[in-house]
C-alpha positions in Angstrom: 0.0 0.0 0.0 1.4 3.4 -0.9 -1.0 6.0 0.5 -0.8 9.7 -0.9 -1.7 12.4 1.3 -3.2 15.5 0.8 -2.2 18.4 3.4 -3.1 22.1 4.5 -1.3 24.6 4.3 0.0 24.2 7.7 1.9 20.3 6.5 -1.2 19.1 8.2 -2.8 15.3 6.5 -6.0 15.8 5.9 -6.9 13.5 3.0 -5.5 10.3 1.9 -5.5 9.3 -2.0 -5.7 5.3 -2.4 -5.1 2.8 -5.1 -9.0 1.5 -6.1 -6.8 -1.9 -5.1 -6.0 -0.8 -1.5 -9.7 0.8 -1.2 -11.7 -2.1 -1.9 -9.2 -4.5 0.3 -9.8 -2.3 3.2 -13.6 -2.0 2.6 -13.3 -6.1 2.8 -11.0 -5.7 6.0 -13.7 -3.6 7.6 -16.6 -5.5 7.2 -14.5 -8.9 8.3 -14.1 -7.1 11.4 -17.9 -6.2 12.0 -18.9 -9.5 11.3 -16.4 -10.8 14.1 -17.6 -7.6 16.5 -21.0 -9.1 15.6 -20.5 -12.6 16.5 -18.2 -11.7 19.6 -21.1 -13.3 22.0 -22.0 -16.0 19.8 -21.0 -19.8 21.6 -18.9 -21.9 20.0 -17.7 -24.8 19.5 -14.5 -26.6 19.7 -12.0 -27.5 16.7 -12.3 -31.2 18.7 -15.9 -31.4 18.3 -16.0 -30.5 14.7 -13.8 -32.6 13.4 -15.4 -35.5 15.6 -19.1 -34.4 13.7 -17.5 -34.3 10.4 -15.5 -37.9 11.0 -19.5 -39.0 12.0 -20.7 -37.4 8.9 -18.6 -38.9 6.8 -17.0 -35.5 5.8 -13.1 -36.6 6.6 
């Protein structure tokens, strides 16, 4: 990522200029991290017990 900045007249970032690249792969950072915000209360269930249900399932 190679950010360009735009500043005010006192050296001051105010803006940031992006690649269309670097936008859209932080857009898809962001909303990974709201769906994990979202699900932060959600049970779950351990790596054990899914690969024991799959086994079962005949899915390994």
């Amino acid at each position: 990522m190679q950010p360009q900045f735009i500043v005010n007249e006192k050296g001051e970032r105010v803006s940031v200029i992006l690649s269309i690249e670097d936008y859209n792969e932080l857009l898809e950072e962001m909303e990974d991290l709201t769906t994990i915000a979202s699900r932060a209360g959600e049970p779950t269930t351990p790596h054990e017990q899914v690969i024991a249900e799959l086994k079962a399932d005949g899915l390994l």
